[in-house]
DSSP file (Angstrom, degrees, kcal/mol; ACC not computed):
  #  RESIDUE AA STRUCTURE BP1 BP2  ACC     N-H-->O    O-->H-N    N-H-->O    O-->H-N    TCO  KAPPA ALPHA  PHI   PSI    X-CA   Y-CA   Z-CA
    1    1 A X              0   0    0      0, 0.0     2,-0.6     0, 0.0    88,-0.0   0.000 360.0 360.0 360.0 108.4    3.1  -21.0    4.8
    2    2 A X    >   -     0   0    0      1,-0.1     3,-1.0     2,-0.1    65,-0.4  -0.498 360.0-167.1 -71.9 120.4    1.4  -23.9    2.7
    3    3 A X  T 3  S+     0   0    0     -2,-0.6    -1,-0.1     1,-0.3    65,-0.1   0.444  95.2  65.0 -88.9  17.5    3.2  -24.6   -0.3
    4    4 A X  T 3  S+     0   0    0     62,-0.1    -1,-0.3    64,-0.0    99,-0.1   0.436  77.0 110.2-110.6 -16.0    0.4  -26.3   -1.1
    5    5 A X    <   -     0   0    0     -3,-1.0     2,-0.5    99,-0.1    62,-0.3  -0.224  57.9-148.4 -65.0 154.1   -2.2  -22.6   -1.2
    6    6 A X        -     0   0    0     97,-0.2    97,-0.9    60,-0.1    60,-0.2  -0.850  11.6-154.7-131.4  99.1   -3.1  -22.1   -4.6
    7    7 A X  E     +A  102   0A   0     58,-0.9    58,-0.4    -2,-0.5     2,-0.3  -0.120  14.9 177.7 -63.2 152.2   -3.5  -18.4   -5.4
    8    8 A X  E     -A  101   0A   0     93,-1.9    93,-2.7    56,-0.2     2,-0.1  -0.800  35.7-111.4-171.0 134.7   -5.6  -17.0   -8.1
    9    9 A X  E     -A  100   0A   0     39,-0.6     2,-1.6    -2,-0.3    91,-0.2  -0.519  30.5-131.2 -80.5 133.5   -6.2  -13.1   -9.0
   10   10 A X     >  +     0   0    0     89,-3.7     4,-2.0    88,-0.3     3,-0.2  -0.350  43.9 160.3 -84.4 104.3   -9.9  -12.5   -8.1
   11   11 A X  T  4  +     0   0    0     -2,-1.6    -1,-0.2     1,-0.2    -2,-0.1   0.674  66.0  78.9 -94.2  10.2  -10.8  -10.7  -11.6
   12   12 A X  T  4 S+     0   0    0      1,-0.1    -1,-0.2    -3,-0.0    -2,-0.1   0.813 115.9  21.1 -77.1 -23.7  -14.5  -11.3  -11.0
   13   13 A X  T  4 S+     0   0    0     -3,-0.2    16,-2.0     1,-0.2     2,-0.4   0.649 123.7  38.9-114.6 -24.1  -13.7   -7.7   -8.3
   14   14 A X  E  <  -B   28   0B   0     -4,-2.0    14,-0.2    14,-0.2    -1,-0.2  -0.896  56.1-152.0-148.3 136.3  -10.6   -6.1   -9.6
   15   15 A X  E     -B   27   0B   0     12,-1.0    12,-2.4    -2,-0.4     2,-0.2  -0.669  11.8-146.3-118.4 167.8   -8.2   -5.0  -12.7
   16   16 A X        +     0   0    0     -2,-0.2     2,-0.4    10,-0.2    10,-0.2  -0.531  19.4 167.4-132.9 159.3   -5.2   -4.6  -13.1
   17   17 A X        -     0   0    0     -2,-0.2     8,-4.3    25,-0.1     2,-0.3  -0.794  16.3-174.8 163.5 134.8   -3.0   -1.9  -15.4
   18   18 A X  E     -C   24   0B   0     -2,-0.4     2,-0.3     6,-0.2     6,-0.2  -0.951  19.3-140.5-139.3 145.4    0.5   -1.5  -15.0
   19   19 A X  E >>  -C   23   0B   0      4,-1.7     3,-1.7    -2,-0.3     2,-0.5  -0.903  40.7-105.3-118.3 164.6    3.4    1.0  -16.5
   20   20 A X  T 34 S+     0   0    0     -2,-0.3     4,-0.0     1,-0.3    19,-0.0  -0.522 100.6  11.5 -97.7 129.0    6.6   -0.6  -17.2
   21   21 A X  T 34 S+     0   0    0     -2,-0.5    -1,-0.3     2,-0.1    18,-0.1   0.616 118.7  78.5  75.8   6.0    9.4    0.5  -14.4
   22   22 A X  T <4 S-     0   0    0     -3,-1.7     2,-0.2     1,-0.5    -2,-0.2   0.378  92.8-119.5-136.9  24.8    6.9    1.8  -12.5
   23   23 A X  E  <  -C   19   0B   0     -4,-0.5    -4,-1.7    13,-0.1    -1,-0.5  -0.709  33.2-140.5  98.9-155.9    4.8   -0.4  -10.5
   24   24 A X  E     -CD  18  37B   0     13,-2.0    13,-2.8    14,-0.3     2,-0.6  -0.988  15.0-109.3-174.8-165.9    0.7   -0.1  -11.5
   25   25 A X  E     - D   0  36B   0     -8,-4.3     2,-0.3    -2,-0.3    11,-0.2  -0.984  11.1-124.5-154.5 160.9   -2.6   -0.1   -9.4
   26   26 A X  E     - D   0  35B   0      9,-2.9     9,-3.8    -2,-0.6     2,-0.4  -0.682  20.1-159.2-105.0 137.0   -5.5   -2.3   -8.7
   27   27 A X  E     -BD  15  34B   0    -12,-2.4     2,-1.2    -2,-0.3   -12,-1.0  -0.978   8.9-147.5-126.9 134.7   -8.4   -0.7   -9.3
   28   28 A X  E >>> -BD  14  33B   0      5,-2.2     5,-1.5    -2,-0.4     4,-0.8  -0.758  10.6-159.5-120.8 105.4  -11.7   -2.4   -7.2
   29   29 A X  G >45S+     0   0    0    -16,-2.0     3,-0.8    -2,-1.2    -1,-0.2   0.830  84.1  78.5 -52.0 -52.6  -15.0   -2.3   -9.0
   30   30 A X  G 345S-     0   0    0    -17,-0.3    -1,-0.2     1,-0.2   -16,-0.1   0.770 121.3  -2.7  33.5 -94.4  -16.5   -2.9   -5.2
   31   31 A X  G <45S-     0   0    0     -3,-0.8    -1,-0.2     2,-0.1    -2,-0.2   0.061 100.3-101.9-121.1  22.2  -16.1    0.7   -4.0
   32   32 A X  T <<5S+     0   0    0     -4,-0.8    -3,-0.2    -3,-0.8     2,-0.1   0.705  77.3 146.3  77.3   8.1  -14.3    2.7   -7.2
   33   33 A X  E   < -D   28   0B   0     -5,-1.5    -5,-2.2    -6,-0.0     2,-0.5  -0.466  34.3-165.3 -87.7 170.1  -10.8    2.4   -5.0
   34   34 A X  E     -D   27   0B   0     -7,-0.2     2,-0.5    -2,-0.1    -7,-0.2  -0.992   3.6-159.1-133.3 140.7   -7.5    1.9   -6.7
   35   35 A X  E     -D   26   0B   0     -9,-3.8    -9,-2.9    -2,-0.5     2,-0.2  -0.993  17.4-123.6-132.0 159.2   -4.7    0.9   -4.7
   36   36 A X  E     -D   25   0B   0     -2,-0.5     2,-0.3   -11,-0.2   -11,-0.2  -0.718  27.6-163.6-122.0 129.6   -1.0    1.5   -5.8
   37   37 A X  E     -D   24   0B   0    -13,-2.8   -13,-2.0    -2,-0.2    -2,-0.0  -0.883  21.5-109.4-134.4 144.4    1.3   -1.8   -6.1
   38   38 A X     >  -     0   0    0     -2,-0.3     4,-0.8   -15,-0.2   -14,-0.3   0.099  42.3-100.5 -34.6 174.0    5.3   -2.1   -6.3
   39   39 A X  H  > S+     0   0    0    -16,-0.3     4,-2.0     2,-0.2     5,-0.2   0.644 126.1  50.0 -34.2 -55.4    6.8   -3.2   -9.6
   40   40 A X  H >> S+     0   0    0      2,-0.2     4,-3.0     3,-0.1     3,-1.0   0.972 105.1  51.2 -70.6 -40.9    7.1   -6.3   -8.4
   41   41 A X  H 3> S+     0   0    0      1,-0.3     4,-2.5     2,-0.2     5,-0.2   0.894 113.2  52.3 -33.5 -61.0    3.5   -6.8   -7.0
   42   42 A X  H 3X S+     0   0    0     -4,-0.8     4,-2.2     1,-0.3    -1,-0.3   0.652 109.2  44.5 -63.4 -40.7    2.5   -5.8  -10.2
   43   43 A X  H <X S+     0   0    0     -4,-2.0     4,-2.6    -3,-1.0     5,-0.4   0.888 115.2  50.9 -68.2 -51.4    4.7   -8.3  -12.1
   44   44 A X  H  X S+     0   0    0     -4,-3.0     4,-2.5     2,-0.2    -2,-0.3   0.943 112.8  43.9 -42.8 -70.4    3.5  -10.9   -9.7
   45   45 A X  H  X S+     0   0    0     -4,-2.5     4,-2.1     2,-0.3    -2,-0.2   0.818 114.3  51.6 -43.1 -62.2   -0.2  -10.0  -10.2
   46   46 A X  H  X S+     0   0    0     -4,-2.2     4,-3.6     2,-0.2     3,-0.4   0.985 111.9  45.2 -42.2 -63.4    0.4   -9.8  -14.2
   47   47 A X  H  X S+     0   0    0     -4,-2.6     4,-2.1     1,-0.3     5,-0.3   0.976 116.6  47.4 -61.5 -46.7    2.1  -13.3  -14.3
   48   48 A X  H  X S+     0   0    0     -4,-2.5     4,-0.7    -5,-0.4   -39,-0.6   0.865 116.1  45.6 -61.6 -32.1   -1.0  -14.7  -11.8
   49   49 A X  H  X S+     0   0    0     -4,-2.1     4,-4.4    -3,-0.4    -2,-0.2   0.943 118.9  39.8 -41.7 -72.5   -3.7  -13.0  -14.1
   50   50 A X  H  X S+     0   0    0     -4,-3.6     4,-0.7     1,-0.2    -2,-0.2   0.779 112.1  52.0 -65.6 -29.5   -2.2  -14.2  -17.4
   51   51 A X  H  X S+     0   0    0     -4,-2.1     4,-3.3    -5,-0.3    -1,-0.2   0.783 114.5  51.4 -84.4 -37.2   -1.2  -17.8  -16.4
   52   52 A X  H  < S+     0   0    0     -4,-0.7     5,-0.3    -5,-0.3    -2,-0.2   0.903 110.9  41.5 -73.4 -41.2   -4.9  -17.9  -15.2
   53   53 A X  H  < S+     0   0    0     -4,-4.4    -1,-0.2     2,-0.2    -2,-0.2   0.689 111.8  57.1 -79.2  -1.3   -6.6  -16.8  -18.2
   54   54 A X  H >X S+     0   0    0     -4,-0.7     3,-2.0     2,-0.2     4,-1.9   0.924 113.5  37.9 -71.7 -91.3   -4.1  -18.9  -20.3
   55   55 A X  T 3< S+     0   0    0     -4,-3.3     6,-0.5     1,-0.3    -2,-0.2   0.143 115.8  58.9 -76.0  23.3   -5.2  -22.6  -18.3
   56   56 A X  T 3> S+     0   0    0      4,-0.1     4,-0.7     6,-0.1    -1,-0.3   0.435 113.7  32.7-111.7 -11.9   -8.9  -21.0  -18.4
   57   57 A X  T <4 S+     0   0    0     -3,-2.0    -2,-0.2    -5,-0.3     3,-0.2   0.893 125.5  49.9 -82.6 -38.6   -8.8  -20.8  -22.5
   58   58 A X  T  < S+     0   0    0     -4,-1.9    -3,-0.2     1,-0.2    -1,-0.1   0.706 129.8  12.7 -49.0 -57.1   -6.6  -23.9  -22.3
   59   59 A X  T  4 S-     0   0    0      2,-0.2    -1,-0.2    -5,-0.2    -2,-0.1   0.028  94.0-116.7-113.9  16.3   -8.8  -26.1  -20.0
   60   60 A X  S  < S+     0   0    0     -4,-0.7     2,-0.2    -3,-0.2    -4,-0.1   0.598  94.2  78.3   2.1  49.1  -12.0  -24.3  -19.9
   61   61 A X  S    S-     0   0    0     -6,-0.5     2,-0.3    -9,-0.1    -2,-0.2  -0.901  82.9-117.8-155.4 134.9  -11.3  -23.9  -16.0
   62   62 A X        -     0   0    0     -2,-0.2     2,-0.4    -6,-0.1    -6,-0.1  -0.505  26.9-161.7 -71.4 143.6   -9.0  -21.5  -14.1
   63   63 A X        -     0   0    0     -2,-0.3    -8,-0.1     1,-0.1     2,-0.1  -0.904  16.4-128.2-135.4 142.6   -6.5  -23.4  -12.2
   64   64 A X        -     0   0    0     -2,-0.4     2,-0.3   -56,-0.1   -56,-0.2   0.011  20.1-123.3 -92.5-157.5   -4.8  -21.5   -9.4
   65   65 A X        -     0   0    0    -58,-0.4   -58,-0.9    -2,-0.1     2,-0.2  -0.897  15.8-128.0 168.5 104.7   -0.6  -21.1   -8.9
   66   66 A X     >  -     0   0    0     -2,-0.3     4,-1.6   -60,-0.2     5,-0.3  -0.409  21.5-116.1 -81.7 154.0    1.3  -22.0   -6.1
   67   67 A X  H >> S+     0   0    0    -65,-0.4     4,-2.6   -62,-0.3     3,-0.7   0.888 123.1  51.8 -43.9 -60.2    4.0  -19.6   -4.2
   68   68 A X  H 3> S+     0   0    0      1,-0.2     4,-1.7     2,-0.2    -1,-0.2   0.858 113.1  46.4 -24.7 -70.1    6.7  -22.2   -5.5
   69   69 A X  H 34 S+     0   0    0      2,-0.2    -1,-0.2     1,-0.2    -2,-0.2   0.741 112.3  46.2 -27.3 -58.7    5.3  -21.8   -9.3
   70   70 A X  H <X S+     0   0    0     -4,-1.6     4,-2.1    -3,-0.7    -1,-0.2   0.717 111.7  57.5 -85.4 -16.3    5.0  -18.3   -9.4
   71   71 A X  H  X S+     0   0    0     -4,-2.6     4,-1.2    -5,-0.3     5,-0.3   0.911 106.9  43.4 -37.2 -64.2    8.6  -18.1   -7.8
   72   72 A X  H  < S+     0   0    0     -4,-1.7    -1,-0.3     1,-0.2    -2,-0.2   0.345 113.1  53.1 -87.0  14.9   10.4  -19.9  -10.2
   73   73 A X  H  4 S+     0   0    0      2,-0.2    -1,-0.2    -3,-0.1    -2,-0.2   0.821 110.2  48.5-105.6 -36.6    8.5  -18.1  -13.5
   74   74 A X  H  < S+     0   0    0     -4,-2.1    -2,-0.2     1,-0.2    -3,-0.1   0.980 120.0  35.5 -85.4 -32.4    9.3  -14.8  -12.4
   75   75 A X  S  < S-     0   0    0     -4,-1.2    -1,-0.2     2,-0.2    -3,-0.2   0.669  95.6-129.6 -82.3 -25.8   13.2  -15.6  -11.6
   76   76 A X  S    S+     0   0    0     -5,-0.3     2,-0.3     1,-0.2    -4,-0.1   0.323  81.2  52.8 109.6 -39.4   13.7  -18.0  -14.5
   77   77 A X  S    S-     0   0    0     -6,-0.2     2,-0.4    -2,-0.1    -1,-0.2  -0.667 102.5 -58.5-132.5 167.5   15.4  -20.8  -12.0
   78   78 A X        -     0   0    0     -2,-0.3     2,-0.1    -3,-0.1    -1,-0.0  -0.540  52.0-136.2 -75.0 130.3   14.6  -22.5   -9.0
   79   79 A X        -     0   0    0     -2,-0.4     2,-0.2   -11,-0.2    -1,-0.1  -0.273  11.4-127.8 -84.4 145.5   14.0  -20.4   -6.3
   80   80 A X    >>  -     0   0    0     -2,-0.1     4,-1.9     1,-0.1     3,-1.5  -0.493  36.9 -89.7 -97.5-179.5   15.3  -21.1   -2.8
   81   81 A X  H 3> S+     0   0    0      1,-0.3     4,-6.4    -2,-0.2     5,-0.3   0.950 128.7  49.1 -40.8 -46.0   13.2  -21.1    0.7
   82   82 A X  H 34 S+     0   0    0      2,-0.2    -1,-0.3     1,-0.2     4,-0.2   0.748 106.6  47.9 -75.0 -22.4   13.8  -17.8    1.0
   83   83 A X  H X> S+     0   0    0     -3,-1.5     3,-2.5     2,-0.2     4,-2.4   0.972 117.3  46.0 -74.7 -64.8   12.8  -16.3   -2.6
   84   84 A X  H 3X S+     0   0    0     -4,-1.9     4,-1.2     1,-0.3     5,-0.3   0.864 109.3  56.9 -60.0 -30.1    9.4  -18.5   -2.5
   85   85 A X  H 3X S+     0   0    0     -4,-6.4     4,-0.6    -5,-0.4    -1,-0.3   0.606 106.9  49.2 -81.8  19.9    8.8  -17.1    1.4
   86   86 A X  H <> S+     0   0    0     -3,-2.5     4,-2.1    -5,-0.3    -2,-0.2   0.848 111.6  46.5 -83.2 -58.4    9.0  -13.3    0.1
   87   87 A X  H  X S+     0   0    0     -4,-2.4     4,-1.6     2,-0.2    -2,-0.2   0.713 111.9  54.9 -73.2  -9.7    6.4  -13.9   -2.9
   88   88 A X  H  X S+     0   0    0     -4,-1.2     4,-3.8     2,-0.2    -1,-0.2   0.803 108.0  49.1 -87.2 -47.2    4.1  -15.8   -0.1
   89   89 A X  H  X S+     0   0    0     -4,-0.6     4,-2.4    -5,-0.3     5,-0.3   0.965 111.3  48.2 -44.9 -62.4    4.3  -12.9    1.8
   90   90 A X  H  X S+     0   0    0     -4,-2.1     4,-2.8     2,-0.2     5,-0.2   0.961 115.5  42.4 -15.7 -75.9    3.4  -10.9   -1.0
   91   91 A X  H  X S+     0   0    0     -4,-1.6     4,-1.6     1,-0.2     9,-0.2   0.807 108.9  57.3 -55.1 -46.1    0.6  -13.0   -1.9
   92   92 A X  H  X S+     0   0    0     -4,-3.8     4,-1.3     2,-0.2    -1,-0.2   0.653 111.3  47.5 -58.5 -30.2   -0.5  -13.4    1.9
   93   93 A X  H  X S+     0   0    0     -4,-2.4     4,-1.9     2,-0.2    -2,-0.2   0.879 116.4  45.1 -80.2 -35.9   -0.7   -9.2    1.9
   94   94 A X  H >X S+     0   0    0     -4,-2.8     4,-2.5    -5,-0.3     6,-0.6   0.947 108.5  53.4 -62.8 -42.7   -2.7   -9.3   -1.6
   95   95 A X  H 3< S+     0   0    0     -4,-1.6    -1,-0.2     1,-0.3    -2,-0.2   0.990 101.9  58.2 -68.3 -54.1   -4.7  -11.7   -0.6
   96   96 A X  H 3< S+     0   0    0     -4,-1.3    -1,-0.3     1,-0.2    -2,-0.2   0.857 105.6  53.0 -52.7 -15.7   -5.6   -9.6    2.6
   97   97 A X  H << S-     0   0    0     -4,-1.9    -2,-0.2    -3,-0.5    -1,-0.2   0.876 122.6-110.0 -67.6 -34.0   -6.8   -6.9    0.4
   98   98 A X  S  < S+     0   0    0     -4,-2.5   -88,-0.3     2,-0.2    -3,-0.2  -0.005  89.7 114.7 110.5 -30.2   -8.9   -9.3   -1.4
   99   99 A X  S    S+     0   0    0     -5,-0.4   -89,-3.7    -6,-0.1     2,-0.3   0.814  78.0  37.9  -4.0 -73.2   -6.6   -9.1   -4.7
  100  100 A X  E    S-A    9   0A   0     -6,-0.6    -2,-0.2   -91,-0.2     2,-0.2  -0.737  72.9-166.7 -95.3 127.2   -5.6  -12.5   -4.5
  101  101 A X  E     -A    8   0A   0    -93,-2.7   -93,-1.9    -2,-0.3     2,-0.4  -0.942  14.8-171.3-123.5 167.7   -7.9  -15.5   -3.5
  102  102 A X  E     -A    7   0A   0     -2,-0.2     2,-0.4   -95,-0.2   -95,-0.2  -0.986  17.0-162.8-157.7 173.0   -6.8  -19.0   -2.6
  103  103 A X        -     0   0    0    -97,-0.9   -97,-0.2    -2,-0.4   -39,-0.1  -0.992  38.8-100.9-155.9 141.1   -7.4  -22.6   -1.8
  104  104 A X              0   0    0     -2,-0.4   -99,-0.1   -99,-0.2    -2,-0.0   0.001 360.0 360.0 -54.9 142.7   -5.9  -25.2   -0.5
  105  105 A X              0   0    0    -41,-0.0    -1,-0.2     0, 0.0  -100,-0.1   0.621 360.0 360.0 -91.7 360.0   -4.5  -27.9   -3.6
């Protein structure tokens, strides 16, 4: 795990829509699929969405979001090894979907 990877939700391919306490799905303009995400994914995914479209109104460029980053915004405090490798995991599965893209900082 690079703590260095800089995630960013690919929205050029997929949207997002979420219900509160219950998780949400990814829907991929691609092939019409939708795929059904935890709560948390879904909170992860929200906070990587919004943070992006935020620094792209902000900076007229999208700026990606490192495991570390998105750790400590969704828990409030600094996260230990173990919190940031669980959302990297996360990220690493999204990402295999295509969900998530990322590059090196």
């Amino acid at each position: 795990m690079s703590l260095t990877m800089q995630y960013a939700f690919n929205s050029s391919r997929f949207a997002l829509r979420g219900w509160a306490g219950h998780g949400g799905v990814v829907y991929d303009d691609a092939d019409s699929a939708l795929y059904e995400v935890s709560e948390s994914a879904f909170e992860l995914l929200s906070l990587l969405r919004d943070r992006q479209l935020r620094s792209a109104v902000e900076t007229a460029e999208t700026a990606g979001q490192t495991a570390p980053q998105l750790t400590y915004a969704l828990m409030g405090e600094a996260p230990d090894d173990s919190d940031i490798a669980l959302v990297a995991a996360v990220l690493d599965n999204l990402k295999s979907m295509g969900v998530v893209t990322c590059r090196s900082a």
